[in-house]
C-alpha positions in Angstrom: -175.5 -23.3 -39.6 -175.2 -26.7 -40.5 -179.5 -27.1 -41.3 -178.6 -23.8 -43.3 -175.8 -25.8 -45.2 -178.0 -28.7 -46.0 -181.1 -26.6 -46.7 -178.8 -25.6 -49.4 -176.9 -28.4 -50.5 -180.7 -30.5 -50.9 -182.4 -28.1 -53.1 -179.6 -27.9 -55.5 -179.5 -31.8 -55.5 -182.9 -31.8 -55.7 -182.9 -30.6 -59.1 -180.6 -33.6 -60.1 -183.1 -35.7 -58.6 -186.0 -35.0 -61.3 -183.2 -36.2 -64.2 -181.6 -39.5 -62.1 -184.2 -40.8 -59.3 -183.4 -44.7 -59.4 -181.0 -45.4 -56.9 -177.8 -46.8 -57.6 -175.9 -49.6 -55.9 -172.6 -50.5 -55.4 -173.6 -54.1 -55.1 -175.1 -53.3 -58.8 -173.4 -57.4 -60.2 -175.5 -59.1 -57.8 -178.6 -57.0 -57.7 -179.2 -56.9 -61.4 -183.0 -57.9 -61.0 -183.7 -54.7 -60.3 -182.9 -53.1 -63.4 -183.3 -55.6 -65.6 -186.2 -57.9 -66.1 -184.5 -60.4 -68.2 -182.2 -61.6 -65.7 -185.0 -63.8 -64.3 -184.2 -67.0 -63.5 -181.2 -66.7 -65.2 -179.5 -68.3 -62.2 -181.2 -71.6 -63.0 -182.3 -71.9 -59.1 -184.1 -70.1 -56.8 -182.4 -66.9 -55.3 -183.2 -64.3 -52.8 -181.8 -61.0 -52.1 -182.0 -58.3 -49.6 -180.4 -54.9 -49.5 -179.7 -51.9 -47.5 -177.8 -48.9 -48.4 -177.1 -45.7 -46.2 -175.5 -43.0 -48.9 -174.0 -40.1 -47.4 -173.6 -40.8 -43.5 -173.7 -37.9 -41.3 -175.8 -35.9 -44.3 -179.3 -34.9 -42.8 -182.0 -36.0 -45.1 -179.3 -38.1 -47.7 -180.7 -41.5 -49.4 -181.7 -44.2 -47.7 -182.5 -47.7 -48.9 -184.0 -51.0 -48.9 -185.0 -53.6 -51.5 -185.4 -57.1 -51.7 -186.2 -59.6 -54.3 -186.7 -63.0 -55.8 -186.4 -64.6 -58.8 -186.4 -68.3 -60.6 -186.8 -70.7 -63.3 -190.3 -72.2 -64.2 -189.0 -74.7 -66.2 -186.3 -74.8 -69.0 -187.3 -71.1 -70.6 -189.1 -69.3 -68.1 -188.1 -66.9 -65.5 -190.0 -65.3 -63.5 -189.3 -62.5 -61.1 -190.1 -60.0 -57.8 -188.8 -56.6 -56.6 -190.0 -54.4 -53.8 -188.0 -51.2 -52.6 -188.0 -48.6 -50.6 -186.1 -44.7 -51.1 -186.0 -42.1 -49.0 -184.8 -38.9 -49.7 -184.7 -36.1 -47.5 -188.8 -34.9 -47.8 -189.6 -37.7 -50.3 -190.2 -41.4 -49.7 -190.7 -44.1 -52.8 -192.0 -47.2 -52.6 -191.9 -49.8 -55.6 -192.8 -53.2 -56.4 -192.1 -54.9 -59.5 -193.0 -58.1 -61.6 -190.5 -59.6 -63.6 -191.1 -62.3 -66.9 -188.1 -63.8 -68.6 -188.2 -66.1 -71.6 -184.7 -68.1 -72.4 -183.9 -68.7 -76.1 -180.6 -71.5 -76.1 -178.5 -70.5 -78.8 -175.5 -73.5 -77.8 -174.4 -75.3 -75.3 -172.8 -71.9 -73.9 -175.2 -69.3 -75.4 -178.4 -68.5 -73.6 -180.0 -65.4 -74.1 -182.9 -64.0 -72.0 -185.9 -61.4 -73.0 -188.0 -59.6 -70.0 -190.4 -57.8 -69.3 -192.0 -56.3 -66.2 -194.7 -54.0 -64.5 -194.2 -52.2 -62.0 -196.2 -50.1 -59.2 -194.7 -47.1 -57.6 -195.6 -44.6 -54.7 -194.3 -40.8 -54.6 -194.9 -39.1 -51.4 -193.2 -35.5 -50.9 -194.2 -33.8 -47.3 -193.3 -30.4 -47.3 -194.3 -29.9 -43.9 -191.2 -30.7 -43.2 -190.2 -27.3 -41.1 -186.8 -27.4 -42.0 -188.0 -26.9 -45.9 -190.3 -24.6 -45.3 -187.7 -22.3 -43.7 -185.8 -21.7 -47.1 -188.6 -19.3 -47.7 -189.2 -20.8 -50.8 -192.6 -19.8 -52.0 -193.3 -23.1 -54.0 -193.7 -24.5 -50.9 -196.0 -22.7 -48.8 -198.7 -24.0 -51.1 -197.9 -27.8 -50.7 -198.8 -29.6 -47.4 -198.3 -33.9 -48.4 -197.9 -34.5 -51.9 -198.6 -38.1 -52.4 -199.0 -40.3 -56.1 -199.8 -44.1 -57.4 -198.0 -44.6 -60.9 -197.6 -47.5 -63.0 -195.0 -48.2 -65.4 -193.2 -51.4 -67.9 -190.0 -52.0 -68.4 -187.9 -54.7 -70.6 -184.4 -55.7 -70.8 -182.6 -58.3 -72.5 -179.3 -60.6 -70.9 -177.4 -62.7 -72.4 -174.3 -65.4 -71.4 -171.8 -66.7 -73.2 -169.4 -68.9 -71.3 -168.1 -67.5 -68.3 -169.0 -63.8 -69.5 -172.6 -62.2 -69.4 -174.1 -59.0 -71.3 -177.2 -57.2 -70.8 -179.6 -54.0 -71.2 -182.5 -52.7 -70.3 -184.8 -50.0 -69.8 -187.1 -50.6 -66.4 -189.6 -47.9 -66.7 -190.6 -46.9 -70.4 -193.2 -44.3 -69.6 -192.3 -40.4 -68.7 -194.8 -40.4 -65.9 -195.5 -36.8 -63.8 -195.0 -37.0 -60.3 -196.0 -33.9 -59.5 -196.4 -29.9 -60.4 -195.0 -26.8 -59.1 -198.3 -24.8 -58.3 -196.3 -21.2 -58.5 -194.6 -22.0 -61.6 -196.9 -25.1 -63.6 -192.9 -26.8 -63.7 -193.4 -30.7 -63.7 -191.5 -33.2 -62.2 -191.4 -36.2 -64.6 -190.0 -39.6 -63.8 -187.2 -40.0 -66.7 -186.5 -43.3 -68.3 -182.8 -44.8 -67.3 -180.9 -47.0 -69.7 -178.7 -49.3 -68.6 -176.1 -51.7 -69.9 -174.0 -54.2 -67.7 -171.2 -56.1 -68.6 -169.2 -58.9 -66.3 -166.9 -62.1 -67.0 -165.5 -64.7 -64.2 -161.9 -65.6 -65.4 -160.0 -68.3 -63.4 -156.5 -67.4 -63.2 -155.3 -70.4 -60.5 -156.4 -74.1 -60.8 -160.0 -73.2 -59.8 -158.6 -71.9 -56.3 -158.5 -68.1 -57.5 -160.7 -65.9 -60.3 -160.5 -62.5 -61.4 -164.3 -60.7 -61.8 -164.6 -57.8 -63.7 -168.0 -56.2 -64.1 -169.4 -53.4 -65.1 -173.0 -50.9 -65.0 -173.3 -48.0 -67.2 -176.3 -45.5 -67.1 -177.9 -43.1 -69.5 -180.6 -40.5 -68.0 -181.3 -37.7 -70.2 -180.6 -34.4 -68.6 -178.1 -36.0 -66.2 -174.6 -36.7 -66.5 -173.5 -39.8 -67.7 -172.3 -42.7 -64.8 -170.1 -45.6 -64.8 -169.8 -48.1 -62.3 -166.3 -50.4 -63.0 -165.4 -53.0 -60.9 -162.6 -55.1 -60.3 -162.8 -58.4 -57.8 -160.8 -61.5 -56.7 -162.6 -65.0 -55.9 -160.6 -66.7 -53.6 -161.4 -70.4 -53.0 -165.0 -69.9 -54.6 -165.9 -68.5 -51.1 -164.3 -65.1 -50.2 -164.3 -62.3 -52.3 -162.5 -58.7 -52.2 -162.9 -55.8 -54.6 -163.1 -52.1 -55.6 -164.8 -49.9 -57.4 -164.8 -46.5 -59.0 -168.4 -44.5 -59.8 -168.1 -41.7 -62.6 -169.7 -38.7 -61.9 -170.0 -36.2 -59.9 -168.1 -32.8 -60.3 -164.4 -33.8 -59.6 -162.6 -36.6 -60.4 -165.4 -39.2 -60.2 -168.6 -39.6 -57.8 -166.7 -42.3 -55.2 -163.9 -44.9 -54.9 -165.9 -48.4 -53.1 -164.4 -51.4 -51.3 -166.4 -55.0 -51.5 -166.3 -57.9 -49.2 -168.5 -60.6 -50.0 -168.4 -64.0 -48.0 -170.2 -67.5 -48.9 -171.1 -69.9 -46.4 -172.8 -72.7 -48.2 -176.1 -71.1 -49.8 -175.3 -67.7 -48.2 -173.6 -65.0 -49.0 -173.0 -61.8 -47.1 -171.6 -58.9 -48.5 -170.3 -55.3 -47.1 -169.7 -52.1 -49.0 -167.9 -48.9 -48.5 -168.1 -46.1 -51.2 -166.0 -43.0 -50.4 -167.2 -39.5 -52.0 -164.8 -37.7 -54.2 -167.2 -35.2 -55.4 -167.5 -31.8 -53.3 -170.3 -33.4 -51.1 -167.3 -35.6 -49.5 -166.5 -31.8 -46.7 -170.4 -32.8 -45.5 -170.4 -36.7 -45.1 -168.4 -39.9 -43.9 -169.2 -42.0 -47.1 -171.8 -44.7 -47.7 -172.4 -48.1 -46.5 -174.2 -50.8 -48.2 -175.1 -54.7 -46.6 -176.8 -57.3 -48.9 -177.6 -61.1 -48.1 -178.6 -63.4 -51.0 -179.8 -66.7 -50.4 -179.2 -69.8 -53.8 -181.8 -72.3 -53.2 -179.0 -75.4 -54.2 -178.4 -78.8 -52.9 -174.6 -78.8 -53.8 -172.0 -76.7 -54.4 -172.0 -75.0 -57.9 -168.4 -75.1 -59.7 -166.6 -71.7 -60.3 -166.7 -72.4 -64.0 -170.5 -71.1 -63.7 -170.4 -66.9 -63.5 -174.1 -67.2 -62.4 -173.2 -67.9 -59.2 -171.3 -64.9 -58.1 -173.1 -62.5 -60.4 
């Protein structure tokens, strides 16, 4: 009964998939590299990032993911960036690596704004051999055995920060490329262009010791419904920080409520995430986790007054 229930459940959220397939994280203010190029080097050091997120535990055949990338100043306007990901998906598994450029244009001493661009390199494999698909007696299937395709794409994106606030927006993959055809019906599954726009400050509310970070991800997908990450953290002693989230979406009151940890120790920090599903899809799962590292290649300690370093 339960294989009958997500048989179900995943070809209905398949659908949804051919309008939004770009994951989404809840660690979206520090892994902003990955949807937009101009964030580069925008740092001004060296940083490296890995992620892993498990959506949906307990849900056969729900996202799973990995990334992890790298990006920093070549000089005093240059930025230059790398992304490579992983997303798996019930029958489908993505791979993508990305190239970022950023140039820096100083406006003042506390106005820089960034321009990127990237390529990018992607891999779409759908097995429908899969015998718990091919049991939905779905005829569409019985004429695919391991659907596999190499696409390239560009993206751009543009960032800006003034003070202790930061603005940017971006669009990572410009062209509508098909991933593949329905061979009963000719119906085409076409990678969709995203649009996103992130906003974030770092206000400190007690002699340094504690900050208030708000941030925020919005995404556009035509065909899909419209998301909203908002999120709302405390800094405390430029080493610990605590927050929540809450994800638009979905079919109830919102896609999920999320809890944030993050840790620093020296050049490190070590974050933890919990999102927990409002929508309907919360009866079949036990929420999602999501662990990132990211590494600042600094010699000293970088004052709170900079955002870059938590964002």
């Amino acid at each position: 009964m339960r294989n009958i229930i997500f048989t179900l459940i995943f070809m209905t959220f398949s659908v949804v998939l051919l309008a939004q397939q770009e994951a989404h994280y809840t660690h979206f203010m520090y892994n902003n590299l990955s949807i937009n190029p101009a964030v580069a080097g925008s740092k001004g050091h060296p940083s490296l990032l890995a992620l892993y997120r498990k959506q949906w535990i307990g849900f056969d055949g729900a996202p799973d993911s990995k990334l992890i990338s790298f990006h920093t100043p070549l000089g005093k306007r240059v930025g230059l960036g790398l992304t490579i990901s992983n997303d798996k998906i019930g029958i489908s598994n993505a791979w993508s690596g990305s190239m970022a450029y950023a140039y820096r244009i100083k406006i003042d001493e506390e106005t820089t704004i960034q321009v990127g661009i990237q390529g990018s390199m992607k891999y779409f494999g759908l097995d429908f051999r899969n015998q718990q698909i091919r049991q939905t007696g779905d005829p569409s299937i019985v004429y695919n055995d391991l659907d596999q395709k190499y696409l390239g794409n560009f993206g751009a994106g543009i960032f800006m920060n003034v003070k202790q606030m930061f603005f940017g927006a971006s669009v990572p993959n410009f062209f509508p490329n098909t991933i593949g055809i329905d061979k009963t019906t000719s119906f085409a599954a076409v990678e969709v262009p995203h649009f996103y726009v992130m906003a974030g400050a770092l206000i400190p509310l007690s002699n340094d010791k504690i900050a208030l970070r708000p941030s925020a991800l919005a995404k556009v997908v035509k065909n899909a419904p419209f998301d909203l990450d908002l999120n709302l953290s405390l800094v405390f002693n430029k080493s610990f920080i605590v927050g929540a989230s809450y994800r638009l979406g979905g079919n109830g009151i919102g896609e999920s409520v999320d809890f944030l940890l993050h840790y620093r120790i020296n050049n490190i920090g070590l974050g933890i995430a919990y999102d927990y599903t409002l929508s309907e899809l919360n009866d079949y799962n036990n929420g999602s986790i999501e662990a990132i590292m990211v590494y600042d290649f600094v010699k000293e300690q970088i004052n709170i007054a900079n955002p870059r370093f938590f964002f």
